[in-house]
C-alpha positions as CSV (number, residue, x, y, z in Angstrom):
1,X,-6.0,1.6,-20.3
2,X,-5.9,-0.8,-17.3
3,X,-4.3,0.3,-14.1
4,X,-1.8,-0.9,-12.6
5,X,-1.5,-2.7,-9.6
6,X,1.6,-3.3,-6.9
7,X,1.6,-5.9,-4.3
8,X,1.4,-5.3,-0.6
9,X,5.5,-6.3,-0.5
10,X,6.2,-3.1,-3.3
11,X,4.3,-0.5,-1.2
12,X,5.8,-1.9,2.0
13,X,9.0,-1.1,0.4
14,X,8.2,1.9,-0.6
15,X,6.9,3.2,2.6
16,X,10.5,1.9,4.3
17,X,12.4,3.3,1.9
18,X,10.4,7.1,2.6
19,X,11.3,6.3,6.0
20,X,14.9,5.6,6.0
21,X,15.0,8.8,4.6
22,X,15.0,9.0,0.6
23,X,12.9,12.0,-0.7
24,X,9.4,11.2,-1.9
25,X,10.2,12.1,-5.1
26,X,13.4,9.8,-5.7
27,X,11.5,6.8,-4.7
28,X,8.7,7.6,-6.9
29,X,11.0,7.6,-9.8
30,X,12.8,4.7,-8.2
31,X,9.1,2.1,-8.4
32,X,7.9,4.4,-11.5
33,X,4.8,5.3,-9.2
34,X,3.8,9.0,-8.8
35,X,4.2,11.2,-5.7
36,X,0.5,11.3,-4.3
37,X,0.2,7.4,-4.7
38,X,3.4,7.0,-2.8
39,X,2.4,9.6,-0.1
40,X,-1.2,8.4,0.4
41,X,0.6,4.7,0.9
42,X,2.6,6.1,3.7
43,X,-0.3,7.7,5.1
44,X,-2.1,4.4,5.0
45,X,0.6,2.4,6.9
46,X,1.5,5.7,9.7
47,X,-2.3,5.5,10.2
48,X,-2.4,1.9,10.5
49,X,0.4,-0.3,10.7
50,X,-0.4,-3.9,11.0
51,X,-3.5,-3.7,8.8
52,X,-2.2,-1.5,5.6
53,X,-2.8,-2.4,2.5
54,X,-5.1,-5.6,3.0
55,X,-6.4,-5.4,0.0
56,X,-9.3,-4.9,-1.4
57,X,-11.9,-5.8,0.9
58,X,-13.0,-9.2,-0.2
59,X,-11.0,-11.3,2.4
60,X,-12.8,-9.2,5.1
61,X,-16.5,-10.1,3.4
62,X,-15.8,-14.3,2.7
63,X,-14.7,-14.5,6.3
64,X,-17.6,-12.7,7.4
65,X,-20.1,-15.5,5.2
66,X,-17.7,-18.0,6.6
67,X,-18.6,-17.1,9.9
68,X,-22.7,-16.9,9.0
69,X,-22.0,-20.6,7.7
């Protein structure tokens, strides 16, 4: 079964919808994610604002080759 993936834009909304103050649980069920995926978003983006949910890593490693270039 493949996993499914959500777009930076989705877990930003998420996050912003935790934080206006909807439970956890009614967004969940809102963006048919589960609680601990939701959570661990907002714990990414409290931890880390203006770099959550980058991605997954390969922008950071072709603009480190770039710079090698």
């Amino acid at each position: 079964m493949k996993r499914k993936t959500f777009t930076k834009e989705i877990k930003l909304a998420v996050v912003r919808e935790i934080q206006s103050g909807k439970t956890l649980a009614q967004v969940s069920r809102e963006h048919e994610v589960s609680t601990s995926m939701a959570s661990r978003w907002l714990k990414e983006y409290n931890s880390n604002p203006t770099h959550a949910f980058a991605g997954r890593g390969h922008a950071v490693t072709l603009e480190a080759r770039n710079a090698e270039l």
